[in-house]
PQR file with spaces between the fields and no chain letter, atoms N, CA, C, O and H, PARSE charges and radii, in Angstrom:
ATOM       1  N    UNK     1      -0.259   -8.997  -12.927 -0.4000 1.5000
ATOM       2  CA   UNK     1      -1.211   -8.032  -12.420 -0.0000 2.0000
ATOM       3  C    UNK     1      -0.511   -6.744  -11.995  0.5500 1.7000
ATOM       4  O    UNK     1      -1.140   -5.686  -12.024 -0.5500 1.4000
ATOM       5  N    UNK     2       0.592   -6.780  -11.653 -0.4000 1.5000
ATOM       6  CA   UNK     2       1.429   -5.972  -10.713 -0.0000 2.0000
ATOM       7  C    UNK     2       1.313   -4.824  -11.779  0.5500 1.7000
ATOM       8  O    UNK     2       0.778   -3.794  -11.368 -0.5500 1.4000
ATOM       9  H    UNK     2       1.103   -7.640  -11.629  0.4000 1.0000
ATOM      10  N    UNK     3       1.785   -4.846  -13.248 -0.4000 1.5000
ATOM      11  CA   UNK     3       1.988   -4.337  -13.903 -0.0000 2.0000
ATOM      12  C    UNK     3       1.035   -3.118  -14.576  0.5500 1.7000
ATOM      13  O    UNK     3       1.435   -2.110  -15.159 -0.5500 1.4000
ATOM      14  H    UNK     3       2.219   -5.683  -13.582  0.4000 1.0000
ATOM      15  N    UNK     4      -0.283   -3.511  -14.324 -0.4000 1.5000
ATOM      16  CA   UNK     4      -1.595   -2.939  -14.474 -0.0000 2.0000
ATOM      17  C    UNK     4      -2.082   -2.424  -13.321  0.5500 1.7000
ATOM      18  O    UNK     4      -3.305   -2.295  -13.376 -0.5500 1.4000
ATOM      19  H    UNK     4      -0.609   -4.329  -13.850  0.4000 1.0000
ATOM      20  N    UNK     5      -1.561   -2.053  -12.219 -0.4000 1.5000
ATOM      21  CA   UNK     5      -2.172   -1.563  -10.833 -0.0000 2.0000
ATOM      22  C    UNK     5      -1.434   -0.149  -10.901  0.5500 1.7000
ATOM      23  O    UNK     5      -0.346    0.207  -11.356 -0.5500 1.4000
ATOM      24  H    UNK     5      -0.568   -2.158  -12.174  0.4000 1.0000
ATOM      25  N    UNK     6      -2.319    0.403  -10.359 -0.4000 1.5000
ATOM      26  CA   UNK     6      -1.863    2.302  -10.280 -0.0000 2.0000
ATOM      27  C    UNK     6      -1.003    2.246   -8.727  0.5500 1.7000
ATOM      28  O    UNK     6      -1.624    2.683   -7.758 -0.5500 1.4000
ATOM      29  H    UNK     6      -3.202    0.114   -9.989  0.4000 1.0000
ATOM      30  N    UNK     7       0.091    1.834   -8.556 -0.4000 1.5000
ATOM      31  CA   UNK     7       1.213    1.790   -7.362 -0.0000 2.0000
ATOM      32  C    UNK     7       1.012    3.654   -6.614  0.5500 1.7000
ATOM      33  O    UNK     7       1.054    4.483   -7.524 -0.5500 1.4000
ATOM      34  H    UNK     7       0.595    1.479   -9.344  0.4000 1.0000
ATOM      35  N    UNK     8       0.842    4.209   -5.364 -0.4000 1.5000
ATOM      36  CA   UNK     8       1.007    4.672   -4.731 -0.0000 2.0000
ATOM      37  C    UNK     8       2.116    5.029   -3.080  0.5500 1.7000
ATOM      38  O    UNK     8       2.628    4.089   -2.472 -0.5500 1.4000
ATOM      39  H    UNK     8       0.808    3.535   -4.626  0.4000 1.0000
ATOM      40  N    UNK     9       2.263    6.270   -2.697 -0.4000 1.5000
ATOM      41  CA   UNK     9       2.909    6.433   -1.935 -0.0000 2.0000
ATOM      42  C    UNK     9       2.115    6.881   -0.355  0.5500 1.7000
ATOM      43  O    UNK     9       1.069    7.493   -0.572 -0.5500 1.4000
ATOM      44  H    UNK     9       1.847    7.033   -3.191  0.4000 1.0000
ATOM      45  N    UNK    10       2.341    6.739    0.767 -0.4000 1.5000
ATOM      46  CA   UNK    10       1.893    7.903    1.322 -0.0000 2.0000
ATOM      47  C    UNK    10       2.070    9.290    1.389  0.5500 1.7000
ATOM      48  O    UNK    10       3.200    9.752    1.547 -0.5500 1.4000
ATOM      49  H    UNK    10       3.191    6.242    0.942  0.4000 1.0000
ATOM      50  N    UNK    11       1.200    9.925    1.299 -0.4000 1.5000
ATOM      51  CA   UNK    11       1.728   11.157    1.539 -0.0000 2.0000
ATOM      52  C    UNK    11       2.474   11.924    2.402  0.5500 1.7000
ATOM      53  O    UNK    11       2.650   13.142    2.381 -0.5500 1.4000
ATOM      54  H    UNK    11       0.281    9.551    1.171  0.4000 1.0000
ATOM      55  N    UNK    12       2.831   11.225    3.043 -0.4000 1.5000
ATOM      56  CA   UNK    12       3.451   11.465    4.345 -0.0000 2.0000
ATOM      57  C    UNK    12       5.418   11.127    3.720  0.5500 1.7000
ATOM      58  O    UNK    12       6.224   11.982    4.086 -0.5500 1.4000
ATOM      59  H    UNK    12       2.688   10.236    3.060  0.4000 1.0000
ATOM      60  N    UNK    13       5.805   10.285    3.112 -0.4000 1.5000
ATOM      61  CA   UNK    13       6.701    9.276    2.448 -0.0000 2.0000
ATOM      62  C    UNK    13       7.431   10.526    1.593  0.5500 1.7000
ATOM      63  O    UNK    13       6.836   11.151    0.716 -0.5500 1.4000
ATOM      64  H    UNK    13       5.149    9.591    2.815  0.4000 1.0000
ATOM      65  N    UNK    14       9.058   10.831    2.063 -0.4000 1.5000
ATOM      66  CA   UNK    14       9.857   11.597    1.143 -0.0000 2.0000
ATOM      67  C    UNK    14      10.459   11.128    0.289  0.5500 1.7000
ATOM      68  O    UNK    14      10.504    9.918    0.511 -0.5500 1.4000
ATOM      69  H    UNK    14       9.542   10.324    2.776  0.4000 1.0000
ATOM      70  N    UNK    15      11.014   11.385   -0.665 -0.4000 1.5000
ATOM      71  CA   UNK    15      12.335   10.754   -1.793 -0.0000 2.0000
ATOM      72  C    UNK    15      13.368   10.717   -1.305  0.5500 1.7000
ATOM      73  O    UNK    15      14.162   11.024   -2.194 -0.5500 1.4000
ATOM      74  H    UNK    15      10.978   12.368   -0.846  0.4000 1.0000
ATOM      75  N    UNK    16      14.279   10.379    0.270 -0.4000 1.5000
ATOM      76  CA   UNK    16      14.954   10.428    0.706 -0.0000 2.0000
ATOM      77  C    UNK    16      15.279    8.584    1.099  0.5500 1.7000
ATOM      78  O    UNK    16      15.794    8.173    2.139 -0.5500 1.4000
ATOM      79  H    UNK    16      13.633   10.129    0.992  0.4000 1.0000
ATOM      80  N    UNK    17      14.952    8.006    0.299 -0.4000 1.5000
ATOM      81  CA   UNK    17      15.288    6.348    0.603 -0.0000 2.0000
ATOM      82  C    UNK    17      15.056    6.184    1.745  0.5500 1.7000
ATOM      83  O    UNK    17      15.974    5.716    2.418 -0.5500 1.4000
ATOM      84  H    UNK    17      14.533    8.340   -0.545  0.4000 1.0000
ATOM      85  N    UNK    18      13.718    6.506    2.442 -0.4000 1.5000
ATOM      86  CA   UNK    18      13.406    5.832    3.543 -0.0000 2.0000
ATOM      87  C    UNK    18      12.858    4.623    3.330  0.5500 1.7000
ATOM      88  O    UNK    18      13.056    4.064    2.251 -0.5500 1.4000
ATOM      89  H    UNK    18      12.972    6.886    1.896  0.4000 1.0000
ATOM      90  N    UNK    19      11.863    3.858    4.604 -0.4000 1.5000
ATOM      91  CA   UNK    19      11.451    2.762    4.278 -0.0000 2.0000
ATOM      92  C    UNK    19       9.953    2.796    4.075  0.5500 1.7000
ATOM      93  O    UNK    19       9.172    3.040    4.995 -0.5500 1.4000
ATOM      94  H    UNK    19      11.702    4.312    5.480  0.4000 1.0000
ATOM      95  N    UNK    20       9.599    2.552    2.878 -0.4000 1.5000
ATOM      96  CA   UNK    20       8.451    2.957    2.681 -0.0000 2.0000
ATOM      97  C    UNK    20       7.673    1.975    1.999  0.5500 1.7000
ATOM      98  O    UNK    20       8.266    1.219    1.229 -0.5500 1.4000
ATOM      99  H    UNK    20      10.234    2.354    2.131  0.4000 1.0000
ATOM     100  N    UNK    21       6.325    1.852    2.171 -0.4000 1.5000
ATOM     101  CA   UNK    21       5.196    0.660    1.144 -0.0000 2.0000
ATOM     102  C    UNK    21       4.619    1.690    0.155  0.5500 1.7000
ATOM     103  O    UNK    21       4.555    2.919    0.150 -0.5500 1.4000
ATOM     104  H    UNK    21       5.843    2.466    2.796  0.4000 1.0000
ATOM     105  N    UNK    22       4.238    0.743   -0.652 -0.4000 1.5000
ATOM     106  CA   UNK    22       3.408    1.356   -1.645 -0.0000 2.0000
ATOM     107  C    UNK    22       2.190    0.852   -1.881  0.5500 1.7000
ATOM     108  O    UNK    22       2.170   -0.268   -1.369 -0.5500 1.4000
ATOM     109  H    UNK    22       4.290   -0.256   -0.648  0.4000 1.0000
ATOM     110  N    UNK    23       1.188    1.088   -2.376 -0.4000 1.5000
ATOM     111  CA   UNK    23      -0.236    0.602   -2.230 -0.0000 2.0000
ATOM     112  C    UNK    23      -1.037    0.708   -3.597  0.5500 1.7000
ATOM     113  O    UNK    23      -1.112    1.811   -4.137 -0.5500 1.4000
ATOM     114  H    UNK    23       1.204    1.998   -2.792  0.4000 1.0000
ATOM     115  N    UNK    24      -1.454   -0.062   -3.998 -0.4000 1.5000
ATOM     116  CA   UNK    24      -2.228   -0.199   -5.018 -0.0000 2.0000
ATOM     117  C    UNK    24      -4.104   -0.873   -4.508  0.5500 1.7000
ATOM     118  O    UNK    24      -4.366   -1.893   -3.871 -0.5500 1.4000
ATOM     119  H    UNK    24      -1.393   -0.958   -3.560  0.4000 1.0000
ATOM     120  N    UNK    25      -5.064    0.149   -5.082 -0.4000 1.5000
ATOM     121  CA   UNK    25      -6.140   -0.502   -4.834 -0.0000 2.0000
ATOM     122  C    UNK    25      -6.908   -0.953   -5.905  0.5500 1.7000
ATOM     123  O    UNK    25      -6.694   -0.515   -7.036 -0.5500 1.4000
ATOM     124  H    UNK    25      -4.851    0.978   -5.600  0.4000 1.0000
ATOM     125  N    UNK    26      -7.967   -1.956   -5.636 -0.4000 1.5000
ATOM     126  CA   UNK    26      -8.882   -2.413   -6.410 -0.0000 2.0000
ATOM     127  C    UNK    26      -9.862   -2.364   -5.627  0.5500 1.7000
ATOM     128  O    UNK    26      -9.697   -1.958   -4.477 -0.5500 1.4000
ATOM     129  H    UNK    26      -8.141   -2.312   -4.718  0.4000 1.0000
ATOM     130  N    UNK    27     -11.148   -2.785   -6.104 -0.4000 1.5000
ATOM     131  CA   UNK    27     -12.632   -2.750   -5.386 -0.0000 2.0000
ATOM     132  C    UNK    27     -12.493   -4.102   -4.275  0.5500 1.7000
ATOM     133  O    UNK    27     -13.001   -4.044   -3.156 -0.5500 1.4000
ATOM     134  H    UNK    27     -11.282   -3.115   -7.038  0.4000 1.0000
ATOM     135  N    UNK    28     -11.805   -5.194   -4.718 -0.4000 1.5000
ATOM     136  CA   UNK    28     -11.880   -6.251   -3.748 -0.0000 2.0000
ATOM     137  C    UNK    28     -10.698   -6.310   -3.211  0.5500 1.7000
ATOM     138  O    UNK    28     -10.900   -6.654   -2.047 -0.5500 1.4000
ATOM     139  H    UNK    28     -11.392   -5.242   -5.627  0.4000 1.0000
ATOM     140  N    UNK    29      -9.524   -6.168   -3.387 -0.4000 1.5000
ATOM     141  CA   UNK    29      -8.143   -6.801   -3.079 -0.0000 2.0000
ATOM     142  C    UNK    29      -7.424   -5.141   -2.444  0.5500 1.7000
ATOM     143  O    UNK    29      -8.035   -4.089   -2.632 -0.5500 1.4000
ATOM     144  H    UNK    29      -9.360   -5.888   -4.333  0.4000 1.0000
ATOM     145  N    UNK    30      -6.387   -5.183   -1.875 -0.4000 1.5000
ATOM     146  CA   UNK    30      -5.398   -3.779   -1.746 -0.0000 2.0000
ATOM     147  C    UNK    30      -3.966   -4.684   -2.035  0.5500 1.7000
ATOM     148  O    UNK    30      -3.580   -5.826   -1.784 -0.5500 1.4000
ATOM     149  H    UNK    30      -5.891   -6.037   -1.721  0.4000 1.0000
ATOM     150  N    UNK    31      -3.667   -4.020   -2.408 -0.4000 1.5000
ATOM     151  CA   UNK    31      -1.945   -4.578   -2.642 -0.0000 2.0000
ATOM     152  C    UNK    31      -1.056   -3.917   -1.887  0.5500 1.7000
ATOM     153  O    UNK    31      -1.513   -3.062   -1.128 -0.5500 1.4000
ATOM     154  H    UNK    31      -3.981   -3.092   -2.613  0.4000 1.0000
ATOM     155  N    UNK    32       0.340   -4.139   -1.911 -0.4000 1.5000
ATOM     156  CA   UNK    32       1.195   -4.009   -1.028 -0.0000 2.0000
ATOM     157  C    UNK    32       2.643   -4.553   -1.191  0.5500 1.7000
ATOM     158  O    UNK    32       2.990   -5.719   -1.004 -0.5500 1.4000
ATOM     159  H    UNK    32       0.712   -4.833   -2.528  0.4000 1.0000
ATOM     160  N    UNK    33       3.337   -3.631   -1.528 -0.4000 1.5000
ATOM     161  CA   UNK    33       4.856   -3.773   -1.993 -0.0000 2.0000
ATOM     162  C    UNK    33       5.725   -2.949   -0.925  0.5500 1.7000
ATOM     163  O    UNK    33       5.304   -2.148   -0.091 -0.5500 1.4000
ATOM     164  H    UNK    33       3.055   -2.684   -1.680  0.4000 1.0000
ATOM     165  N    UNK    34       7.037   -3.351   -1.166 -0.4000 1.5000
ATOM     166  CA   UNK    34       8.489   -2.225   -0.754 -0.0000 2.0000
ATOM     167  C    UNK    34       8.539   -1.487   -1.681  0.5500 1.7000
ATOM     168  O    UNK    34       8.218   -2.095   -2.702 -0.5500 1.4000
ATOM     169  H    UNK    34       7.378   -4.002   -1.843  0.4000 1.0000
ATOM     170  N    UNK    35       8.786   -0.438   -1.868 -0.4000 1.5000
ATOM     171  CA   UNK    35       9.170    0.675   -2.172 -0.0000 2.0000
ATOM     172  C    UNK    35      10.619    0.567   -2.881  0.5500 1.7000
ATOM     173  O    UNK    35      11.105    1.096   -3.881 -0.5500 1.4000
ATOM     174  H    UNK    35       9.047    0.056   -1.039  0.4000 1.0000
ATOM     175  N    UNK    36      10.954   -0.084   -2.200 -0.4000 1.5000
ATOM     176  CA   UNK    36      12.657   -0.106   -2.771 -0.0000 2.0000
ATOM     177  C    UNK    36      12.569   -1.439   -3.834  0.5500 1.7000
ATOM     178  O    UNK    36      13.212   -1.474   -4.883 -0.5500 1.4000
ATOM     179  H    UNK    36      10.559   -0.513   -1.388  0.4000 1.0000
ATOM     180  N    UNK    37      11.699   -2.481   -3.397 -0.4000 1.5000
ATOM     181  CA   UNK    37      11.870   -3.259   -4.111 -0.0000 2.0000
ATOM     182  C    UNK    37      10.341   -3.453   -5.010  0.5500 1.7000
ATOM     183  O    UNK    37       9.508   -4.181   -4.468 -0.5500 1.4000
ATOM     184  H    UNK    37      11.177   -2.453   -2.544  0.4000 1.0000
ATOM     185  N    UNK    38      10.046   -2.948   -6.082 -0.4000 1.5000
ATOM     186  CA   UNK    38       8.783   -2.633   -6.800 -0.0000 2.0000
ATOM     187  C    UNK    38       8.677   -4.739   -7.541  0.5500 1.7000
ATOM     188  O    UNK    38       7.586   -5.304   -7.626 -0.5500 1.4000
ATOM     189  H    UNK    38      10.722   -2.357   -6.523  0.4000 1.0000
ATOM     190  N    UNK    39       9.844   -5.356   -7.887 -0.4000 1.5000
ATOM     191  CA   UNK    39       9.490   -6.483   -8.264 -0.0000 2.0000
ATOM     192  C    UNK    39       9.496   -7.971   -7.791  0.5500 1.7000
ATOM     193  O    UNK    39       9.376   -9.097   -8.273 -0.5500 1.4000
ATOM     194  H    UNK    39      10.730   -4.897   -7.818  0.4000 1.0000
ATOM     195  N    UNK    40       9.774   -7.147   -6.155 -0.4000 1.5000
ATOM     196  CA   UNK    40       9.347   -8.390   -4.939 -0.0000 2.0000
ATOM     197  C    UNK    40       7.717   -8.870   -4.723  0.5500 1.7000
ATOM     198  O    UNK    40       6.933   -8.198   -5.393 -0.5500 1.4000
ATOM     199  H    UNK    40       9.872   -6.232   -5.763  0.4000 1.0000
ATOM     200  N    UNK    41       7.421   -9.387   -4.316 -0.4000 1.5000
ATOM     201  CA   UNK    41       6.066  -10.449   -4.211 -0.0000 2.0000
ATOM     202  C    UNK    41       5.188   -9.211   -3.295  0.5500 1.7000
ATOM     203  O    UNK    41       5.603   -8.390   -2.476 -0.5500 1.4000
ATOM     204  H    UNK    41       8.058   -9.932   -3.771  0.4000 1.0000
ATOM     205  N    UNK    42       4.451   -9.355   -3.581 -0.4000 1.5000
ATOM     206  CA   UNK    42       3.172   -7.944   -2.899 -0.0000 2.0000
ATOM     207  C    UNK    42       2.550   -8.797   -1.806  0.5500 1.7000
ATOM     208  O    UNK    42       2.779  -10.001   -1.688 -0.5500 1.4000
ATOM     209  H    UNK    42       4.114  -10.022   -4.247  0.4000 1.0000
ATOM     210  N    UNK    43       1.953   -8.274   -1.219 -0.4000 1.5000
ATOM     211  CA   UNK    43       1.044   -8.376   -0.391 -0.0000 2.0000
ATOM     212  C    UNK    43       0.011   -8.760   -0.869  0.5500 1.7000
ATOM     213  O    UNK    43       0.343   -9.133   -1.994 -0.5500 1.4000
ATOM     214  H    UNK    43       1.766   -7.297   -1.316  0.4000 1.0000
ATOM     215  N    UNK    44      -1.323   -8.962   -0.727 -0.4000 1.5000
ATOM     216  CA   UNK    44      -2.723   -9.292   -1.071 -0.0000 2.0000
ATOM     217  C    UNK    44      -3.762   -9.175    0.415  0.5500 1.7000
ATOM     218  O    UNK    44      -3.612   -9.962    1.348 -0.5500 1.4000
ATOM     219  H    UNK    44      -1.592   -8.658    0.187  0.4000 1.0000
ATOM     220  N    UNK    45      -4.754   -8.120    0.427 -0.4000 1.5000
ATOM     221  CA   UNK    45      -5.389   -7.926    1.651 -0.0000 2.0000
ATOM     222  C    UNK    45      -6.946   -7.586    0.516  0.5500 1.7000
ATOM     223  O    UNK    45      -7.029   -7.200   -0.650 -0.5500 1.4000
ATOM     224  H    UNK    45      -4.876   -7.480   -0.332  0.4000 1.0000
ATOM     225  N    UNK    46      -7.914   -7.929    1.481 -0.4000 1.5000
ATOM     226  CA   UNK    46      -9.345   -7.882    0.909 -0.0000 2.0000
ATOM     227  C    UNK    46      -9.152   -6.559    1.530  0.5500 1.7000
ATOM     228  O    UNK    46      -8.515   -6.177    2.512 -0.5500 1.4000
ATOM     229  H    UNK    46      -7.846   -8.243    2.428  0.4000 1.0000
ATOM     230  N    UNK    47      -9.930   -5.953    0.620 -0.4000 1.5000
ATOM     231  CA   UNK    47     -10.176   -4.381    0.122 -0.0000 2.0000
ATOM     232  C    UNK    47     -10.937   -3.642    1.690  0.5500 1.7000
ATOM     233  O    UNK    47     -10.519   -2.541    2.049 -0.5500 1.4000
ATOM     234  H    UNK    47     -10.447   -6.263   -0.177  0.4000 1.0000
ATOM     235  N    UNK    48     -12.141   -4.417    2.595 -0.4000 1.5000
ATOM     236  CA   UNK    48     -12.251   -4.230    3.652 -0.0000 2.0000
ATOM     237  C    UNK    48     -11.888   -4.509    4.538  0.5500 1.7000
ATOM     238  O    UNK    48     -12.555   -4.172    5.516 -0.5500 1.4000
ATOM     239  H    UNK    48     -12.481   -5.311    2.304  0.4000 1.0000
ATOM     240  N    UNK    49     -10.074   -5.629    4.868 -0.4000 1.5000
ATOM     241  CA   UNK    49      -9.824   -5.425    6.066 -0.0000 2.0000
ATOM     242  C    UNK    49      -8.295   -4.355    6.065  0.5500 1.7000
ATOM     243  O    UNK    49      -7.479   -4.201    6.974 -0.5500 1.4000
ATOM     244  H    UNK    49      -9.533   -5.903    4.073  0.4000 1.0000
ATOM     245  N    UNK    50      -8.326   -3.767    4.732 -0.4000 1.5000
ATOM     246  CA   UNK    50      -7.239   -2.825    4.850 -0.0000 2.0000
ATOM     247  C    UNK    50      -7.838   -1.459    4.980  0.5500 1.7000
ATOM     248  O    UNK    50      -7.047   -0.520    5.070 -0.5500 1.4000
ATOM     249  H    UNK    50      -8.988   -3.892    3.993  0.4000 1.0000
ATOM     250  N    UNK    51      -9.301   -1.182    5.008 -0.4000 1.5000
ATOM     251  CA   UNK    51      -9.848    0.095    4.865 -0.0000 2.0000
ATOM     252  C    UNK    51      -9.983    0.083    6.813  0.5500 1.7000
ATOM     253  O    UNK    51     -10.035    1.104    7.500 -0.5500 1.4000
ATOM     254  H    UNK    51      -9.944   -1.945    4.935  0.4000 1.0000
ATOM     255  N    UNK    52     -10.015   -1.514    7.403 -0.4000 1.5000
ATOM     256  CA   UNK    52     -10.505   -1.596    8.900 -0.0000 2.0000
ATOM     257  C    UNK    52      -9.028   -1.397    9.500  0.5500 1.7000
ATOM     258  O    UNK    52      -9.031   -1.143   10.705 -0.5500 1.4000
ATOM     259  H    UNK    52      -9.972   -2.343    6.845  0.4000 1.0000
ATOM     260  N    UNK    53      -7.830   -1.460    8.918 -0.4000 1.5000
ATOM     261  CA   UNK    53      -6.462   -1.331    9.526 -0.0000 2.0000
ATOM     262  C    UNK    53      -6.283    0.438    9.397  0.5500 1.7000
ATOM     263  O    UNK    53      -6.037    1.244   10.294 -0.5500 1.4000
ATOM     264  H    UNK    53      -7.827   -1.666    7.939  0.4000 1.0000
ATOM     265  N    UNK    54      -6.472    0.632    8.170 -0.4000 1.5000
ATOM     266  CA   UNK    54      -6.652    2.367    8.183 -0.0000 2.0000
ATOM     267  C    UNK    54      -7.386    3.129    9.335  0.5500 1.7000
ATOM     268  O    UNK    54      -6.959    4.053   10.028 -0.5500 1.4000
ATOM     269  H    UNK    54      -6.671   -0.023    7.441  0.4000 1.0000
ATOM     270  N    UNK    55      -8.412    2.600    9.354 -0.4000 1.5000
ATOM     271  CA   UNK    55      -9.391    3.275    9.933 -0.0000 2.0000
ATOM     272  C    UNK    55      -8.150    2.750   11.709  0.5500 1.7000
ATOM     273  O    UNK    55      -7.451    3.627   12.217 -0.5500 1.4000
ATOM     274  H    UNK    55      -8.759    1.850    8.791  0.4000 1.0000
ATOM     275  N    UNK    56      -8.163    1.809   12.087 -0.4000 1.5000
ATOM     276  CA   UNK    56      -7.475    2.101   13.333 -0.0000 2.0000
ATOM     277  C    UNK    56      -6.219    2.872   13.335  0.5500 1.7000
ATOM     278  O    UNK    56      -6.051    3.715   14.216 -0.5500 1.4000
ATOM     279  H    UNK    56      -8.730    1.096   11.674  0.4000 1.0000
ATOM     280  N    UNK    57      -5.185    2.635   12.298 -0.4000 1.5000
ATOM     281  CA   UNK    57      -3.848    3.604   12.803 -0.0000 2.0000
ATOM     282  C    UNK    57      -4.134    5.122   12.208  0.5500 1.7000
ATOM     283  O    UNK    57      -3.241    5.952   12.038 -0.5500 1.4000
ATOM     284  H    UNK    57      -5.322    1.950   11.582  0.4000 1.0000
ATOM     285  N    UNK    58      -5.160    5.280   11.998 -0.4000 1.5000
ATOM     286  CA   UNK    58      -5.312    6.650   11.604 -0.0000 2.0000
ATOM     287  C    UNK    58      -5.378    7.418   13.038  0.5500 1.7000
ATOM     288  O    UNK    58      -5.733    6.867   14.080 -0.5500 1.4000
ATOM     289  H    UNK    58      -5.885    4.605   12.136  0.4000 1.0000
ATOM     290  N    UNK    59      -4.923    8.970   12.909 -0.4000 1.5000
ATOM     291  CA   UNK    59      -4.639    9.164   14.061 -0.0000 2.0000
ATOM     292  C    UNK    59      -5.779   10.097   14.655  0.5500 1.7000
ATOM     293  O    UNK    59      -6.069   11.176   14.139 -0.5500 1.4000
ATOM     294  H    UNK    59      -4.635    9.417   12.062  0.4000 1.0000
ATOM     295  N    UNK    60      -6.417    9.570   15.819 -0.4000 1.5000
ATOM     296  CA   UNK    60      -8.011    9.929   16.324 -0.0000 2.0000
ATOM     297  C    UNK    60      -8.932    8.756   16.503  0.5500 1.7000
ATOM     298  O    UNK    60     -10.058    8.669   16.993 -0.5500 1.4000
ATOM     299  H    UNK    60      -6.182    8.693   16.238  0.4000 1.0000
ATOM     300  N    UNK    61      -7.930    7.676   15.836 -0.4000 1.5000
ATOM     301  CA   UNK    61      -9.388    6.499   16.051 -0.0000 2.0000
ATOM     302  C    UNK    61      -9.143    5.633   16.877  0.5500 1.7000
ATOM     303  O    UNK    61      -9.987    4.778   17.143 -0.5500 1.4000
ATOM     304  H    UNK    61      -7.015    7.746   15.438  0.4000 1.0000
């Protein structure tokens, strides 16, 4: 599956080898990798309790 998912950065996230996730979405699932390591084991989160983790560390909520 890994292979077929559109992988993302934050925007916030430089090219300076920090430590960073990457995120891939679908309608039901969000994914979730290292950055450094793209062919380590992902994460797996239902699509609404990663939009309910956003919504809290976003900053104002």
């Amino acid at each position: 599956m890994s292979d077929r998912l559109k992988w993302f950065k934050s925007s916030r996230s430089d090219d300076e080898g920090g430590n960073c996730v990457e995120v891939a979405l679908t309608p039901l699932t969000t994914y979730i990798r290292d950055t450094k390591l793209p062919t380590s084991p992902e994460l797996h989160i239902a699509s609404p309790a990663w939009t309910a983790f956003i919504a809290t560390v976003q900053p104002g909520a």
